[in-house]
C-alpha distance (Angstrom), angle and dihedral (degrees) to the residues before:
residue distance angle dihedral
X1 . . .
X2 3.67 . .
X3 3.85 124.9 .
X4 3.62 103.7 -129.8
X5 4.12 99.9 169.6
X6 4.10 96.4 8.1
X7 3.74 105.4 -178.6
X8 4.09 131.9 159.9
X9 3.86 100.2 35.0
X10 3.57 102.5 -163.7
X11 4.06 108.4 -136.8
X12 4.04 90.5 -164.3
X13 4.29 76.7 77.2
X14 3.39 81.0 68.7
X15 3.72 89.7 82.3
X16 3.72 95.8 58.9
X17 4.35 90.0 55.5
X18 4.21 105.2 125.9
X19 4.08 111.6 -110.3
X20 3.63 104.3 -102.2
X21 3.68 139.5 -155.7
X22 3.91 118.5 -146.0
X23 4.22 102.6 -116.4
X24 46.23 104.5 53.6
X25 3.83 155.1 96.3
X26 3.71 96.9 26.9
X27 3.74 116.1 58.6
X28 3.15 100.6 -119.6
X29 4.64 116.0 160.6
X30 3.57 111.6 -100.9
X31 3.57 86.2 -107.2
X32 4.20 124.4 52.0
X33 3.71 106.3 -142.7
X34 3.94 139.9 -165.2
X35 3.57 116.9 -127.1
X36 3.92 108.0 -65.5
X37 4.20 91.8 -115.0
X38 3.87 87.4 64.5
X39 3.82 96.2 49.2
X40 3.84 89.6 48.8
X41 3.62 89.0 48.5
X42 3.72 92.6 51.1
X43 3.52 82.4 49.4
X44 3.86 103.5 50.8
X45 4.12 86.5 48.2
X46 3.52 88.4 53.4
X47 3.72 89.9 56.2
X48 3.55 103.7 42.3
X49 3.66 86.6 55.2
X50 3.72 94.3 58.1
X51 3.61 84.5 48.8
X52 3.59 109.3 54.6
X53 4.02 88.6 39.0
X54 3.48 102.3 38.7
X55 3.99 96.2 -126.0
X56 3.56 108.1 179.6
X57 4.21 114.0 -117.5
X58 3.70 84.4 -148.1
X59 3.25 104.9 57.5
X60 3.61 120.7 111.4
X61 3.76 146.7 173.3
X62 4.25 114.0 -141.4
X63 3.95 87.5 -25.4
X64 3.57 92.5 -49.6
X65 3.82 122.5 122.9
X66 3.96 113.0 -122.7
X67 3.46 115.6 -146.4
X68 3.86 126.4 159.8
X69 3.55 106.9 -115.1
X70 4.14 131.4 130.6
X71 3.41 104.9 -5.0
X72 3.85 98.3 105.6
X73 3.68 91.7 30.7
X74 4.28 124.0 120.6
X75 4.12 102.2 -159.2
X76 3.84 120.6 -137.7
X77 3.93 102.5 -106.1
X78 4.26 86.4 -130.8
X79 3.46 132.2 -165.8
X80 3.82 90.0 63.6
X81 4.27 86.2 147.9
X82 4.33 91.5 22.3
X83 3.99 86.8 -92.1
X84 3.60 97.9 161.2
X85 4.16 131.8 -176.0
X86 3.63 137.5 -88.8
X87 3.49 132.8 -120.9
X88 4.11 126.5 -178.9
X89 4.07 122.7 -125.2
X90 3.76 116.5 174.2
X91 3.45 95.9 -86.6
X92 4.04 90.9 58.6
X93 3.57 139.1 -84.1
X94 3.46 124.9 -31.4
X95 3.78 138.9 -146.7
X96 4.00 116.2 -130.7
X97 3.95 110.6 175.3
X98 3.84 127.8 146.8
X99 4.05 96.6 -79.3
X100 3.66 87.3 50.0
X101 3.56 103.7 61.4
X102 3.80 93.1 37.2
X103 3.57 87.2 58.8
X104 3.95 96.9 42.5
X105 3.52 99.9 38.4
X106 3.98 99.9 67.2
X107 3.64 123.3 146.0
X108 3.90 115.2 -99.3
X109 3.80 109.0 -126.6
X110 4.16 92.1 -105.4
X111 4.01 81.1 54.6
X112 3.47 94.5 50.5
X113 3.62 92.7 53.3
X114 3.94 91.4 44.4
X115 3.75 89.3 48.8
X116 4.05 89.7 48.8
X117 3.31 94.3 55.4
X118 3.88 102.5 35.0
X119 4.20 93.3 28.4
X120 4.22 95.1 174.7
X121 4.09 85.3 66.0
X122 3.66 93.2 67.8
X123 4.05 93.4 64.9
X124 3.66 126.9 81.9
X125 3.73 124.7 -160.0
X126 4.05 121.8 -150.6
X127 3.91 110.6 -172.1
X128 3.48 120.3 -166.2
X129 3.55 119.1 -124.6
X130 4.21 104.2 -139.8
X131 3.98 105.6 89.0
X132 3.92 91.6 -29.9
X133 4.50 99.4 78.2
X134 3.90 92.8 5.5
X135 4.17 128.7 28.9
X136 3.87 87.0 -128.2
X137 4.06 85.8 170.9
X138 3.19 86.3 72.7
X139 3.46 97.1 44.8
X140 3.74 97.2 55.9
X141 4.11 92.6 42.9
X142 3.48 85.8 53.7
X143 4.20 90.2 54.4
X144 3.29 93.3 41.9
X145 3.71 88.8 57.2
X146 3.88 89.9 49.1
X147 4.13 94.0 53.6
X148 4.05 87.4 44.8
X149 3.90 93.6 55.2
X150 4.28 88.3 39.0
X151 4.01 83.1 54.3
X152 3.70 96.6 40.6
X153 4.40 101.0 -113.7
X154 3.26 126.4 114.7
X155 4.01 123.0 -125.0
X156 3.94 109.6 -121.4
X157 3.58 113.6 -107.6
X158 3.82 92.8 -135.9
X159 3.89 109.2 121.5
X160 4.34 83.6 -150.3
X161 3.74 87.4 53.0
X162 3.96 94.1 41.8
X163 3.87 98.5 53.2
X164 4.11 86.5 41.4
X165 3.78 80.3 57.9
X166 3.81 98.4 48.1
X167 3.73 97.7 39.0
X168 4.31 90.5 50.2
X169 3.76 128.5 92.0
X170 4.20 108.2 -111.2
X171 3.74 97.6 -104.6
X172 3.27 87.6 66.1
X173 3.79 107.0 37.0
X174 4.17 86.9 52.9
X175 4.10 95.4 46.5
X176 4.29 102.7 38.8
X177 3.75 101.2 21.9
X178 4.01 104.4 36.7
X179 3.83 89.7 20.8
X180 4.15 104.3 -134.8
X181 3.58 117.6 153.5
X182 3.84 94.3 -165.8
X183 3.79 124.7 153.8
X184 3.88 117.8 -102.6
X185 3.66 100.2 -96.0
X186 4.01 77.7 60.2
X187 3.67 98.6 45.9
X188 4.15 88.9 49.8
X189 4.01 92.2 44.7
X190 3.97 85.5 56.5
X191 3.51 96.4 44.3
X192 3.49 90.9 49.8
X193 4.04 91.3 50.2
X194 3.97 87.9 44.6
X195 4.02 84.0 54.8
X196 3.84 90.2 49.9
X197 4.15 86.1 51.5
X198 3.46 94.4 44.9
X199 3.84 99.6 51.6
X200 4.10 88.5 40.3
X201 4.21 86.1 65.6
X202 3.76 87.4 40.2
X203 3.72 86.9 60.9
X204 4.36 100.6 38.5
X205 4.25 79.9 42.6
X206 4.35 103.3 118.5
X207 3.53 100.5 164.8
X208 3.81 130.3 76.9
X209 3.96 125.5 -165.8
X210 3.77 107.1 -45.6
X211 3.64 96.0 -101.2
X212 3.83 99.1 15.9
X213 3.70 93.1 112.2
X214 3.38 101.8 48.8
X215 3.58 94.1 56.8
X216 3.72 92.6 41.4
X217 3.94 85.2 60.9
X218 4.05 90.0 46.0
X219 4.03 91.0 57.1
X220 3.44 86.7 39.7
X221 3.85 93.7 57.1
X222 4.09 81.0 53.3
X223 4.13 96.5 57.2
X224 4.04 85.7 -117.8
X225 3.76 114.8 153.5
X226 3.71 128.5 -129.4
X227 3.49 147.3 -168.0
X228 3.79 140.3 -167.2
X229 4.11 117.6 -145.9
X230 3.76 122.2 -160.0
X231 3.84 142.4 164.4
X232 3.63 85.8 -144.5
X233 3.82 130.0 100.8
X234 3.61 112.7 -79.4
X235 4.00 95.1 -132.9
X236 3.97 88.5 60.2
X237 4.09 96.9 44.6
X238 3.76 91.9 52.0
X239 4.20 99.1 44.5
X240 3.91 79.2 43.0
X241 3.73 91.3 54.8
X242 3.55 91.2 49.2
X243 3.59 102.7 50.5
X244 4.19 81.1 60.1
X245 3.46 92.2 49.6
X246 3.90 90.5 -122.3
X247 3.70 103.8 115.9
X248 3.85 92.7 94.0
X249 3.79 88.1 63.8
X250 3.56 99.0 55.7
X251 4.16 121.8 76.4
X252 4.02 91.2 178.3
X253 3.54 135.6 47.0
X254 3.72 120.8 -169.6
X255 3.57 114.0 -170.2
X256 4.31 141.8 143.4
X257 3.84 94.5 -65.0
X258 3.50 93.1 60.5
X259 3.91 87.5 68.9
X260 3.73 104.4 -142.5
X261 3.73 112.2 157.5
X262 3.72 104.3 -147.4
X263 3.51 142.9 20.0
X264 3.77 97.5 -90.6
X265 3.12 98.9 46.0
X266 4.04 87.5 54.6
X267 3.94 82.7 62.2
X268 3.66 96.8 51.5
X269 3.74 86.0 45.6
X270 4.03 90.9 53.5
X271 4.38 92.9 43.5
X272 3.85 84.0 48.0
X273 3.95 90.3 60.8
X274 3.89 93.3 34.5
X275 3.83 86.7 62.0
X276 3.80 83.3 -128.5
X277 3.78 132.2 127.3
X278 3.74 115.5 -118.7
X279 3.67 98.7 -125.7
X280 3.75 79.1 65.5
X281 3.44 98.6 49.2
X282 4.26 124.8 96.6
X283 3.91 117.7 -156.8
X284 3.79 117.3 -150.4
X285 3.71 99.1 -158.2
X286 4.02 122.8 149.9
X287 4.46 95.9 -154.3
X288 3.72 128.1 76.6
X289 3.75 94.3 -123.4
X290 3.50 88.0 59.7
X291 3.73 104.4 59.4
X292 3.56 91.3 42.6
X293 3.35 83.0 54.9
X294 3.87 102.4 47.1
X295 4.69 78.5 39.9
X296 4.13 85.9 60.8
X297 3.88 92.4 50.9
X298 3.61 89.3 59.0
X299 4.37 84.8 -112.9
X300 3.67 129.2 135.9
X301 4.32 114.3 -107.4
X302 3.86 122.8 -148.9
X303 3.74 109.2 -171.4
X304 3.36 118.2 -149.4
X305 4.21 107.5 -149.7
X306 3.97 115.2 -135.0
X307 3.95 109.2 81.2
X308 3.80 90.2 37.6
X309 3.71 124.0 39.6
X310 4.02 118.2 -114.9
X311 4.10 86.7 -108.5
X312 3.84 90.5 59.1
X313 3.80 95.6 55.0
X314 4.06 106.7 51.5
X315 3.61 92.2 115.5
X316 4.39 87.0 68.5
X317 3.62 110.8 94.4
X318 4.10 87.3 -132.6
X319 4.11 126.2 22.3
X320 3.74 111.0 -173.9
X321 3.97 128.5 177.7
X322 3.87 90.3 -124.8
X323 4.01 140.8 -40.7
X324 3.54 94.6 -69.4
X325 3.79 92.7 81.7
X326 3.71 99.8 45.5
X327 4.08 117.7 94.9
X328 3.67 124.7 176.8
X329 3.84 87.8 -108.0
X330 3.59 84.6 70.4
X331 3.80 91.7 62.7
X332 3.82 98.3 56.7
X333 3.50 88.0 48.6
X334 3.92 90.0 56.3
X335 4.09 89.2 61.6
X336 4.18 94.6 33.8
X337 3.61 95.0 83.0
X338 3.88 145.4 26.1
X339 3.55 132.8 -131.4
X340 4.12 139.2 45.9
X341 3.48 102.7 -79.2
X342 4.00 105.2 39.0
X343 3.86 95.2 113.0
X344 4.06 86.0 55.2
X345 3.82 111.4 100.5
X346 3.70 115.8 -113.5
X347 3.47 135.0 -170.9
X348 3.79 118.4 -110.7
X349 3.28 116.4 -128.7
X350 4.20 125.8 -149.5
X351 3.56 116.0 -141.6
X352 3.68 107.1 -144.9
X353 4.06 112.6 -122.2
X354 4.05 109.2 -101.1
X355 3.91 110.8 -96.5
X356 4.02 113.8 -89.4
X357 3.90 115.3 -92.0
X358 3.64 108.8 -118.1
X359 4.00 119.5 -137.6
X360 3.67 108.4 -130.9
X361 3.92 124.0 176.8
X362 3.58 93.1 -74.8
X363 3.52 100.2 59.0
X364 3.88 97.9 50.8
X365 3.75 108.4 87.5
């Protein structure tokens, strides 16, 4: 996901940069869409930029097609006023928005039963894939290293500068920080070639979140569901996920075919495949955006601290340092109370017992 306000880059990630070489109940589709116009326009750009810059359709990277697509791009948060997305059944499109699924995603009465007895089942977990399953920070750092070296600059070796560079759009990164005043046609045949290095260290990427995996296998022990969201094409997520060894622990994938427009309505999109309700849901996300995001679907947000300072995400219902200090236990305590400031210790107070009545004259009868 986007860095909107990245602050307190930690260097020590530097560590983790890739060696590189200078060169359900409702019946919902299998697939959520956006309205058909907005695919077809996606489609259309997509064209007209192979056009004008002469990207070849063949071209490919381990099998994969390359195509440059959401990268660069900072996703609407969504479901600011519960607007939700549409998807089209046979009987005509339909409208899925936070109240919806709430409403249509009730326990059965075996369920309930299931869930009383075994109460961890009836969660579902949706991680987001930016810096909270895979150190993409690094990942793009790394690229941008690659394209400076293929153009003959050097990247500065200021960590300020370096997260600047990783939280920016392209555009930006290519004129300020590796100062080329190129026309467009330039600018677009770099961003595609920056895409190309980007998704190459996706694929060579083995390690997850340092303790990502052994929480994954602690839910797992609990029967809780999870999903991974992404902007990113699906092909890439799921060979990534494999090289980690984490695919077995995920039962949805969210990714750019499924269409969703913002990152909110990627949640929705992940509880709808979970079979869970998004009230029920937690989001482990590590940007702002995002647990407003996960906040407007009516779903619980854990923010994990590293890409965003601990000041930046109050508004999460959790903020931890890493995986290592989560425990299931934390989880029921997410859904066990209501309001802000119910993980905040408080002091219990001891009514003292009322005073004894004492029997006068006119009580004794």
């Amino acid at each position: 996901m986007g860095c909107a306000s990245c602050s307190s880059f930690r260097t020590s990630r530097s560590s983790l940069l890739l060696p590189w070489i200078p060169s359900s109940r409702i019946s919902f589709p299998a697939q959520l869409r956006i309205p058909k116009s907005g695919r077809l326009n996606l489609v259309k750009y997509n064209l007209v930029v192979r056009k004008a810059f002469e990207f070849d359709e063949n071209v490919s990277l381990n099998g994969f097609p390359t195509t440059p697509n959401k990268v660069f791009m900072q996703e609407a948060i969504g479901a600011e006023y519960g607007e939700g997305f549409e998807t089209f059944r046979p009987d005509g499109p339909l409208k899925v928005d936070v109240e919806f699924l709430n409403n249509r995603l009730q326990e059965g009465f075996l369920q309930r039963i299931r869930y009383a007895m075994k109460p961890d089942e009836a969660y579902g977990l949706v991680f987001s894939w930016d810096n909270v399953v895979a150190d993409t920070r690094a990942l793009k750092l790394n690229a941008w290293k690659q394209l400076a070296y293929e153009l003959g600059k050097e990247i500065p070796e200021n960590g300020d500068v370096q997260r600047l560079m990783v939280c920016a759009g392209a555009d930006h990164v290519l004129k300020k920080f590796l100062l080329l005043d190129e026309s467009e046609s330039e600018i677009e045949r770099l961003k595609f070639r920056f895409s190309r290095l980007y998704y190459r260290n996706l694929l060579e990427l083995k390690e997850p979140m340092e303790g990502l995996k052994e929480w994954l296998d602690a839910v797992s022990t609990s029967r809780i569901p999870c999903a991974v969201v992404s902007s990113l094409d699906r092909r890439y997520i799921v060979e990534a996920l494999r090289e980690m060894d984490l695919k077995k622990y995920f039962q949805a994938i969210v990714t750019e075919e499924d269409g969703m427009e913002s990152i909110a309505h990627r949640f929705l999109s992940a509880a709808v495949k979970l079979d869970r309700k998004p009230s029920k849901c937690v989001v482990f996300e590590d940007d702002p955006r995002g647990v407003t995001a996960a906040h407007n679907c009516t779903m619980m947000a854990v923010a994990l601290i590293g890409a965003h300072p601990a000041y930046d995400l109050v508004q999460a219902d959790l903020a931890v340092a890493g995986f290592n200090e989560l425990s299931v236990i934390n989880l029921r305590r997410l859904f066990a109370n209501k309001g802000s400031a119910f993980m905040d210790l408080q002091k219990q107070i001891v009514e003292k017992s009322p005073p004894k009545r004492k029997l006068t004259t006119d009580t004794i009868f």
